[in-house]
N, C-alpha and C positions, 0 to 999 in steps of 0.2 A: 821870306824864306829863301838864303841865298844860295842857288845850286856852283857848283864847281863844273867842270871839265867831264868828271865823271857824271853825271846828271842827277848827282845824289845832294838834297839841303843838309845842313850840317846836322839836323836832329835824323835822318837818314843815313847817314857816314858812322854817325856814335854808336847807331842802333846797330846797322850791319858788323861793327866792329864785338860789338856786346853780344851778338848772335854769334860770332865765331866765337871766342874767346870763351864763351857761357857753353857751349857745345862741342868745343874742340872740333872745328870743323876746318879740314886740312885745303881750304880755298881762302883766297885774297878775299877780306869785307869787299872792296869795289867789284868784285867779280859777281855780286849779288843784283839780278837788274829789280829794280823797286816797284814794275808793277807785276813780275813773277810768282808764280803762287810760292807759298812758303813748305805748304804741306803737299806730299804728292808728285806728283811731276818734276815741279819746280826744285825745292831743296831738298825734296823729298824726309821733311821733319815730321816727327810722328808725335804720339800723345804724351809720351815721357818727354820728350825734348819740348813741348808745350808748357808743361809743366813748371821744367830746370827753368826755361826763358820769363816766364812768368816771375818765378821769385828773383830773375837777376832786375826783371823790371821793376818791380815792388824795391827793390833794396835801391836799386839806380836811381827809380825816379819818383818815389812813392805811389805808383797807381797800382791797385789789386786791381789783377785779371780774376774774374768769378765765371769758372766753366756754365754756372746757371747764368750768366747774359745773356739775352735773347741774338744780342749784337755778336759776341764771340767769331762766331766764323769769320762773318765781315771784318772782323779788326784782325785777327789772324791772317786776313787772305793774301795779304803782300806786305813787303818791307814798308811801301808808302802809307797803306792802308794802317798799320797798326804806327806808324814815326807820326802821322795825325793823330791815331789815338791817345798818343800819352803826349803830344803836345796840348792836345785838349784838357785832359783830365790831370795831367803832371801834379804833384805836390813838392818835388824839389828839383 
């Protein structure tokens, strides 16, 4: 997993990029740090923007996010935390 300059691997740079773009979110993807919370403090994203990000990852990279996951929070909890989960689970 090769990081850049920014400290983000390139399935981390896609995601941050797909997190703004999916959300319209008026900041720089690099301006996301990767072990940040997502929700809350951090980017302060809520359960409807949980939602939106989940079908752009379903459509992006084939992996359903199922809010019944026990895992859920955990893979939610930062940019890095969930760029390993769909590097795991990925279907495309």
């Amino acid at each position: 997993m090769g990081q850049d300059q920014s400290g983000l691997s390139s399935i981390e740079q896609e995601l941050a990029e797909l997190i703004v773009r999916t959300l319209k979110l008026k900041i720089h993807p690099m301006s996301i740090e990767p072990e940040a919370p997502l929700f809350g403090e951090g980017l302060g994203l809520d359960s409807i923007d949980a939602l939106e990000l989940s079908l752009a990852i379903s459509q992006t990279y084939g992996y359903q996010l199922k809010s019944s996951d026990p895992e859920i929070k955990a893979i939610f909890s930062s940019l890095r935390a969930l760029a390993k989960a769909i590097e795991k689970n990925r279907t495309k």
